[in-house]
C-alpha positions, 0 to 999 in steps of 0.5 A: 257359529256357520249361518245355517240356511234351509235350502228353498229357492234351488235357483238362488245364485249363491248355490250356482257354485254348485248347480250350474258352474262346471268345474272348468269356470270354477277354475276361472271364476276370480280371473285374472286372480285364482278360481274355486274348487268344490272340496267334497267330504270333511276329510278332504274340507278339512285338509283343505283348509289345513293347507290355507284354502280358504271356504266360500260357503258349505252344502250338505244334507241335513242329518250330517249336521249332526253325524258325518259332519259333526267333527268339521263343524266343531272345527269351524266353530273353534275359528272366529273367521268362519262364523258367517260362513254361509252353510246350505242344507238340504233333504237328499233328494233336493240336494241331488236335484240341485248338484245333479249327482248323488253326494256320495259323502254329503258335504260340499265346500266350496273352496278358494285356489291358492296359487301354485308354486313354480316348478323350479321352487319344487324342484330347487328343495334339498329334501326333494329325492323322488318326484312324480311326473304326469303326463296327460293323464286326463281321468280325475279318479287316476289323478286322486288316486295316483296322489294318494300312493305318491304320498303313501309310498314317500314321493316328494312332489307331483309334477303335471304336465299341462294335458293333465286332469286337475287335481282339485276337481272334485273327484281328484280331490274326494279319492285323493284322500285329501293328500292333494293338500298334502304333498307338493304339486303343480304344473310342468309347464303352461302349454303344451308344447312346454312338453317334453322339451322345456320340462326334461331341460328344467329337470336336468338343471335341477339333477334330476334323471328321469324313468319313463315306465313304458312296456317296450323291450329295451327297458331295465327291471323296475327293481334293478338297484341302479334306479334305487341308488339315483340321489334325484329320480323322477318316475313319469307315468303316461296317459291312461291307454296309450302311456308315454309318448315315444319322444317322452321315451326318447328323452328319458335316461331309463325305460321302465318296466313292470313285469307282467305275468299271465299273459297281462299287457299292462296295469291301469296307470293309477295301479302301476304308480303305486308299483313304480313309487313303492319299488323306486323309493331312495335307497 
C-alpha cells in the first residue's frame, strides 16, 4: 500500500516538485542523467508507467482517493515496488495554494524520464511508413494535441526539432491523452542549427521524402494520389503562426496544402495535423 501523508507543511521539500521546480529544472533535475515530469491524471499516470516511467511520489486531493483515483490506486497496490510510494493529499484550495493552478484533474505524479531513443533507430524500423515532424512548435497544448491525432490517425513516430515544446510537460502530456507513451518520439537533432540541413540528410538516408504543409501557390492538393503511394513520407508541420521556414520549404520534396474555404487563411497547426495525417495515410 502507497504511504498516504496529509499535506501540512506546504514548504516541505518533498513537494518542491510540485511547488517551486519549473518544468524546465524538472527536466535537469538528475543531470548528468535523466530528469522528472509532472504526469497529470491517471489516465496519463497510468499510461506513464505502462511505458516504464518509474513514479517518485503522487499529489492529489483528498476525495479522489476514492473517486477519480481509485482505479489507479488499485493499480499501484497489485505492484510490490510501489508500496512505499510516498502519496501527498490534500483539500482543493491547499493543493491549488501549493502547485499555484487549479488540478484540473486532481492528481499529480511525479515521474522518472526515460531516455530518448536516436532518431536513426526510429527512423531504421521496417514498419515506420508516415512520420511526423515538428518544427518549433512551442505551445504544449498544440504539441499534446498534434500526438493525440498522430496516434489516432496511424503516424508511426513524432520527430521534433530542437525549438520544440516538450512533449512531457505537463499540459503536453494531460491533452495528449497519454499517447505520448504511446507512439515513438524524440528529438531531430541537439541543436538548432541540427535543422533542416542535419535532420532532411538523416531523413533521406533512411528513404524517407518529405511534405512540407505550407500555404504557398506552387504546392499539390493534399489528396493528390502520388503522396498516398510514397512507401516512406514524412509530414512536417511549422510553428504555430508563422508555419515552415522557407529554407524547411526549399528542401522538402512536396509543398502541401490544404484548401481553404470561405475566405480562411489558415487552420491552427494542431487542426491541420489531424487534416494532413488522416489524409496522407499509406495507401
Amino acid at each position: 500500500m502507497p504511504k498516504i501523508q496529509v499535506v501540512q507543511d506546504l514548504s516541505a521539500p518533498e513537494l518542491d516538485v510540485y511547488a517551486r521546480l519549473t518544468e524546465r529544472q524538472l527536466l535537469h533535475y538528475y543531470e548528468p542523467n535523466g530528469g522528472l515530469f509532472i504526469a497529470e491524471s491517471p489516465y496519463v499516470i497510468e499510461r506513464a508507467m505502462e511505458k516504464g516511467h518509474r513514479p517518485i511520489s503522487i499529489l492529489l486531493e483528498t476525495k479522489h482517493l476514492e473517486t477519480k483515483a481509485k482505479d489507479l490506486f488499485r493499480y499501484l497496490e497489485a505492484d510490490p515496488r510501489w508500496e512505499d510510494l510516498p502519496v501527498y493529499t490534500g483539500e482543493r484550495e491547499v493543493l491549488q495554494e501549493l502547485t499555484g493552478y487549479a488540478m484540473t484533474r486532481g492528481v499529480l505524479c511525479a515521474m522518472e524520464r526515460l531516455p530518448l531513443p536516436d532518431p536513426e533507430e526510429i527512423l531504421s524500423r521496417p514498419d515506420t511508413h508516415r512520420i511526423v515532424i515538428l518544427e518549433d512548435v512551442m505551445n504544449p497544448t498544440n504539441i499534446g494535441a498534434i500526438f493525440r491525432s498522430a496516434a489516432a490517425l496511424g503516424m508511426d513516430a513524432v520527430l521534433l526539432t530542437p525549438g520544440c515544446s516538450d512533449p512531457l510537460y505537463r499540459r503536453s502530456a494531460r491533452v495528449s491523452m497519454g499517447t505520448v507513451f504511446q507512439i515513438p518520439w524524440t528529438f531531430l537533432g541537439g541543436i538548432p542549427e541540427d535543422w533542416p540541413d542535419k535532420g532532411m540528410e538523416i531523413l533521406r538516408r533512411h528513404g524517407f521524402r518529405t511534405a512540407a504543409m505550407a500555404l504557398k501557390d506552387d504546392t499539390i492538393s493534399i489528396d493528390d494520389p502520388v503522396l498516398a503511394k510514397e512507401d516512406r513520407l514524412a509530414i512536417i508541420l511549422g510553428t504555430e503562426g508563422d508555419g515552415l521556414k522557407d529554407s524547411t520549404i526549399a528542401d522538402c520534396d512536396y509543398t502541401v496544402k490544404i484548401p481553404m474555404m470561405h475566405g480562411v487563411d489558415s487552420l491552427n497547426v494542431a487542426a491541420a495535423s489531424a487534416v494532413a495525417f488522416w489524409a496522407l495515410k499509406k495507401a
